[in-house]
C-alpha positions, 0 to 999 in steps of 0.5 A, a space after each residue: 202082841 198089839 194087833 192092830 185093828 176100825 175105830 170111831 173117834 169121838 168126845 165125852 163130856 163127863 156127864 155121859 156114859 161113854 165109859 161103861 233087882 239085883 241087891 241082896 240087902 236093904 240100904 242102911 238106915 242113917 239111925 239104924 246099927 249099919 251107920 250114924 244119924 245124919 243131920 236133921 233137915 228142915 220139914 215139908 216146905 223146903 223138903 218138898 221145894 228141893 224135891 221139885 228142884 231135883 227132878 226139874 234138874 233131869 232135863 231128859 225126865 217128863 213129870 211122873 205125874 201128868 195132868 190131862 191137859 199136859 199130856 194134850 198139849 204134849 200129844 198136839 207139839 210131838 212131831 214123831 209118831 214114836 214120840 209119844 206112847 201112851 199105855 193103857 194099864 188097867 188091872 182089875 181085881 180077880 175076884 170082881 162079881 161079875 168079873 173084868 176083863 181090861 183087854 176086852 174092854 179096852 179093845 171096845 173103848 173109848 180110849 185115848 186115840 193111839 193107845 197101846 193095851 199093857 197086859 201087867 199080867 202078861 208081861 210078868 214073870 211066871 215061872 214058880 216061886 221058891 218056898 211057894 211052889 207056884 207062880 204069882 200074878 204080876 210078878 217083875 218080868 225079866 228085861 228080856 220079856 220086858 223089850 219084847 213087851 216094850 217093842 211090840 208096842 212100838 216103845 224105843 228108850 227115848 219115847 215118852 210113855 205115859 200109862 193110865 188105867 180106867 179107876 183113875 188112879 190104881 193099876 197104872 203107877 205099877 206099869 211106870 214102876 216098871 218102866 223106871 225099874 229097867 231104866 226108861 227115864 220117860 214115863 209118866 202115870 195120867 192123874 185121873 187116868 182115862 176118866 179124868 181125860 174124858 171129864 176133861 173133854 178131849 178126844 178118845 176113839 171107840 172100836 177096835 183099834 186101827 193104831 198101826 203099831 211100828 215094831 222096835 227092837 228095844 234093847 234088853 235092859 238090867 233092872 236097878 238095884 234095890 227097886 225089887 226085894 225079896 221074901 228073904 230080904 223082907 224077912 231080915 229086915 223084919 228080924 232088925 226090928 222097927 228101931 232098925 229096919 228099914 220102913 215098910 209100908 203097907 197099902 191094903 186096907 186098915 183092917 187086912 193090916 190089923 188081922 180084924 178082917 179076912 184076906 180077900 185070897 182064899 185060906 190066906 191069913 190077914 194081918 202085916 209084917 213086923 216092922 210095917 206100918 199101915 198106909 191104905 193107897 185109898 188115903 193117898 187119893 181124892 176122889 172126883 166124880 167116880 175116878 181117883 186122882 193124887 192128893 197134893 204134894 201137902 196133903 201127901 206129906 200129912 198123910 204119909 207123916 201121920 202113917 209114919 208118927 209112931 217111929 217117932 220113939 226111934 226117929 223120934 223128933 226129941 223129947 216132948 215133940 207130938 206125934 205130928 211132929 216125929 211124922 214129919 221128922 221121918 218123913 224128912 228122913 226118909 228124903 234124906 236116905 233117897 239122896 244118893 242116886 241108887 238109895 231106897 229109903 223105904 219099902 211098899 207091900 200091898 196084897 200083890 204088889 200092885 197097889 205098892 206103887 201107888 205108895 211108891 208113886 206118892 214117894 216119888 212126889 216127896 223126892 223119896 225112892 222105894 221100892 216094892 215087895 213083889 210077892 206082898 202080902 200074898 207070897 209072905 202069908 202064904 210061906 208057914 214060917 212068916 212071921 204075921 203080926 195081928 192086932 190082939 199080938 202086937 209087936 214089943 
């Protein structure tokens, strides 16, 4: 529930210390055995010019990245107070010494003014995983716990909602995923997240929150297709084969990846799932004065072609073309599987399906839908007949 309760607006400079689914089965690669190859496209420079056009063209959807100023400026022109909703996401790792708790440092501040707290573990499906005999933290909610959460935070279908988190950029692409999974076409994730509006300059509010929540009754909404997948989904796209299989992506750390170091989960194995390709989230950031922002839709491109250059040899850009280059070619690939209005050319997988959507959200800026394992690594290694793979056994 979203209690409301005195607040002290104020401002930070940034150098104070003010902040103490429904589809049984993958899409069908265009050069897997389920069909033929379409035709090449050119690369980055008009791959990402199309992606930019494409979303200007859904008149009703705010960019899903918004810059601090941006959302300023939108917050100063909305007229209706459920206009605009602004959702505090943050998420902290479990295992943090001494540990976080994000609803009470939300509560004590600072926050940007009117903002709502998003429990992600809360607004989640808890009941227990087949084959695992327990729940998993943060797991896709169900539309009905999903309008609960929504209306309780005073959200209709047409608002606004735009999450931040307090690293910058890390827990907050998660909750967005959500919102567009179910259908709300309004959301937007706050490059830089609370920091970066306080580096900024703008307002934010200490103190329990004396925001007068409106309660709606949002309606119960059916998640997309293809946005969640499922341990037996990721276990037959696995059997394909890398010249097969759709692409996963993995954003743990290199070394987790690699099965070269220990899992941060107790008695769970390190390592990745065939036909997986290691895409740490911290290479899809920059850092800035202690927080992340989005690297640029450039930098995304190389980063994610570089991830992605050894399909080259079954996505291959021909003959004699460099690795750089069989990169580029599948990421164009990979823009080109995303054209119909429900295709997911790619898969994200983290260590629970939390930093996944910051892949996802890097896609997004590349015009590339994905979606996300929502178990990842934890509900994969944690099943004794998951097939791991590790750096001194590497795949044929």
């Amino acid at each position: 529930m979203f209690t409301p309760v005195v607040a002290t607006i104020r401002r930070c400079s940034a150098a104070n210390k003010c902040l103490s689914s429904s589809s049984s089965s993958f899409a069908p690669s265009p050069t897997s055995a389920f069909g033929s190859a379409l035709p090449r496209r050119s690369f980055m420079a008009s791959s990402l010019s199309s992606a930019s056009s494409s979303r200007r063209s859904v008149a009703a959807r705010p960019p899903l990245l918004l810059s601090p100023a941006a959302l300023s400026k939108a917050l100063s022109e909305t007229d209706s107070k459920n206009g605009i909703v602004t959702l505090d996401a943050t998420w902290f790792m479990p295992n943090l010494n001494p540990p976080r708790n994000a609803r009470a440092e939300f509560n004590k501040g600072p926050r940007i003014p009117n903002t709502r707290f998003w429990d992600v573990d809360e607004v989640a499906d808890k009941s227990v995983i087949e084959g695992l005999g327990t729940p998993l933290p943060h797991m896709m909610p169900d539309g009905q716990t999903f309008a609960q959460a929504a209306g309780e935070a005073g959200i209709e279908p047409e608002t606004h909602v735009v999450v931040y988190d307090t690293h910058g950029i890390f827990s907050a692409p998660r909750t967005a995923f959500t919102f567009l999974a179910f259908g709300h076409q309004r959301v937007s994730v706050l490059d830089g997240g609370l920091p970066g509006w306080i580096a900024s300059k703008y307002e934010v509010e200490d103190g329990e929150s004396k925001t007068q929540v409106q309660r709606t009754n949002y309606p119960t909404p059916t998640l997309r297709p293809n946005r969640i997948r499922s341990y037996p989904e990721m276990r037959a796209n696995a059997a394909l084969g890398t010249s097969r299989a759709q692409a996963v992506l993995d954003a743990r750390p290199q070394p987790r990846f690699a099965g070269t170091a220990p899992e941060p989960r107790p008695g769970l194995s390190s390592g990745h799932i065939p036909a997986s390709y290691s895409l740490p989230f911290s290479t899809l950031l920059d850092s800035k004065d202690g927080y992340t922002v989005l690297k640029s839709q450039t930098d995304l491109w190389r980063v994610i072609s570089n991830a992605l250059a050894e399909r080259q040899s079954s996505w291959g850009a021909g003959a004699g073309a460099s690795a750089e280059e069989g990169g580029n070619s599948s990421v164009d690939r990979l823009r080109q599987e995303s054209s119909g209005s429900d295709q997911v050319a790619v898969t994200a997988t983290c260590g629970s399906g939390m930093t996944a959507a910051v892949i996802w959200l890097a896609l997004q800026q590349l015009g590339i839908e994905s979606a996300i394992y929502d178990e990842s690594w934890t509900g994969w290694a944690s099943r004794k007949d998951a097939p791991i793979i590790k750096d001194e056994a590497k795949e044929a």
